[in-house]
Residue, then its C-alpha position, 0 to 999 in steps of 0.5 A: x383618806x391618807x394611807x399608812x405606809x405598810x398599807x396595801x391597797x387593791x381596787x377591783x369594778x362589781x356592783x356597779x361601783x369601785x370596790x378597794x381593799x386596804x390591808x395592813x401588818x402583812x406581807x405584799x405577797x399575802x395581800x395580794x393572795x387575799x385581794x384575789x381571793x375576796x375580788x373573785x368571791x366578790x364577782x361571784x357574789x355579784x352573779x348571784x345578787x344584781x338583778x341585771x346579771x341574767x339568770x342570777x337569783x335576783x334576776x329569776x325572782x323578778x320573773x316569778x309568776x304567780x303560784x311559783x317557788x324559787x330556790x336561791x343561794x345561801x348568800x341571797x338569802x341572808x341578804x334578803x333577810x337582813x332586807x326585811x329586816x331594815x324594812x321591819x326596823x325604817x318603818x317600811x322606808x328601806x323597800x328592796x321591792x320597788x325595783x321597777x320604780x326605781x328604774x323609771x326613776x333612773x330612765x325618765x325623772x319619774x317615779x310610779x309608786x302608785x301603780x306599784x302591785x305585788x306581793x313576794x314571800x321570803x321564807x325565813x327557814x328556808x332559801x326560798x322566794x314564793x310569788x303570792x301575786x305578780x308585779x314586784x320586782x327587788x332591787x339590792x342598790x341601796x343593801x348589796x354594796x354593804x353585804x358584800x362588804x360583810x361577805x368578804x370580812x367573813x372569808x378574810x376572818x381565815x387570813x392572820x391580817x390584823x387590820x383591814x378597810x374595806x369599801x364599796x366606792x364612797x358609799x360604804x366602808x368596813x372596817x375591821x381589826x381594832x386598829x383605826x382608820x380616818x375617814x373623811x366624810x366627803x358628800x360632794x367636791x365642793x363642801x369641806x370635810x370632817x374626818x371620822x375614826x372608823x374602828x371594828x364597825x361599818x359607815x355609810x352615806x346616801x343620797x343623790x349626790x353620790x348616786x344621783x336621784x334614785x331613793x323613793x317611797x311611797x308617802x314622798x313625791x318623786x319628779x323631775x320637776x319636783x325632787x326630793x331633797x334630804x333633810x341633812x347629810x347624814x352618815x350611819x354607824x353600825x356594825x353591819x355594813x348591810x345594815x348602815x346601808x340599808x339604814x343611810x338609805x332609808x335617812x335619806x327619806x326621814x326628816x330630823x324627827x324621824x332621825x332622832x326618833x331612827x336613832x333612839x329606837x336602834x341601839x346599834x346605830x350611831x347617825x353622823x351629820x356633816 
């Protein structure tokens, strides 16, 4: 996307991707402040959800034996709620619990959803994960990005900047204030583009070709040989950025019924297929 002239523009490396800040209508010196402040939140955020930091809480749930109780942060449980919750509303498509799988996915080609056991409670009035059985192990991929992004729109509600876009890589962007911003829905470097006006509201796409093959469920085939190919390129809307990227994870999975049916059935989300 172009950039407006009085547009600052940060960019900073967590959760395996390029996070970028674009702040307008302030001072250099205030965006710059602002940017230091939400990459450091942003880094300790990621401490606590990538489940290959050790001893971050995602890391410790995945190490829960049977019987066990863990407390975790504030942050990873809202982020784990919103997860059952995009579980709840995909049908079970969207499963932050098939994090073994999706690294054998990532490592050999092949998934192993059938061997797939365990069972995890996340208790809805307390931060709190208890392990019913062993074997499942979470993986944020396809929810982190867009939390975060909703994490730091939170702290920069303290700061007087008027209008903001932010993104995690080109997977997910937020914008927020009532200024618009242009984005091009770009899926790959060969295919032409549209443009988009993104206003106080989340966007997200998913698929291999921003991420390479890692997106499984149970009811689907996964190989090497045989790969899963999405029905259409399709971007989500919504005001959440967790949700449009729990939700453009989980349309990856669905065919042009099940999008419509997704659409119908979600009165927030808007889908955009390019």
């Amino acid at each position: 996307m172009s950039d407006h002239p009085d547009t600052h523009l940060y960019y900073h490396e967590a959760m395996n991707t390029t996070y970028s800040i674009r702040l307008r209508s302030c001072d250099q010196v205030t965006a710059k402040h602002v940017a230091r402040e939400l990459f450091e939140e942003l880094d300790g955020l990621e401490d606590k959800l990538s489940r290959y930091r050790e001893g971050s809480d995602i890391a410790r749930i995945n190490l829960l034996k049977k019987g066990d109780t863990l407390y975790i942060s504030e942050e990873c449980h809202k982020c784990l709620m919103l997860a059952a919750q995009a579980f709840a509303d995909t049908g079970g498509l969207f499963d932050i619990t098939l994090g073994r799988s999706i690294q054998k996915l990532k490592d050999s080609g092949e998934a192993d959803i059938a061997n797939e056991t365990g069972k995890l409670l996340l208790h809805p009035e307390i931060a709190a994960v208890t392990c019913q059985k062993e074997g499942r192990q979470i993986d944020l991929g396809g929810i982190g990005k867009g939390y975060a992004l909703d994490h730091l729109k939170r702290l920069l509600s303290a700061w007087d900047i008027p209008s903001a876009l932010l993104a995690a890589g080109n997977s997910t962007l937020l914008a927020i204030g009532e200024q618009s911003w242009p984005i091009a829905l770009v899926t790959s470097a060969a295919e032409a583009h549209k443009t988009h006006p993104l206003q106080d509201g989340a966007i997200s796409v998913s698929g291999d070709a921003i991420q390479g093959q890692h997106i499984i469920h149970a009811s689907i085939s996964h190989s090497s040989e045989d790969p899963q190919e999405p029905t259409a390129k399709v971007w989500v809307r919504h005001p959440s950025a967790a949700l449009s990227d729990a939700y453009a994870t989980a349309c990856y999975l669905m065919d042009t019924t099940m999008l419509e049916e997704f659409a119908s059935n979600n009165a927030d989300v808007i889908l955009i297929f390019s």
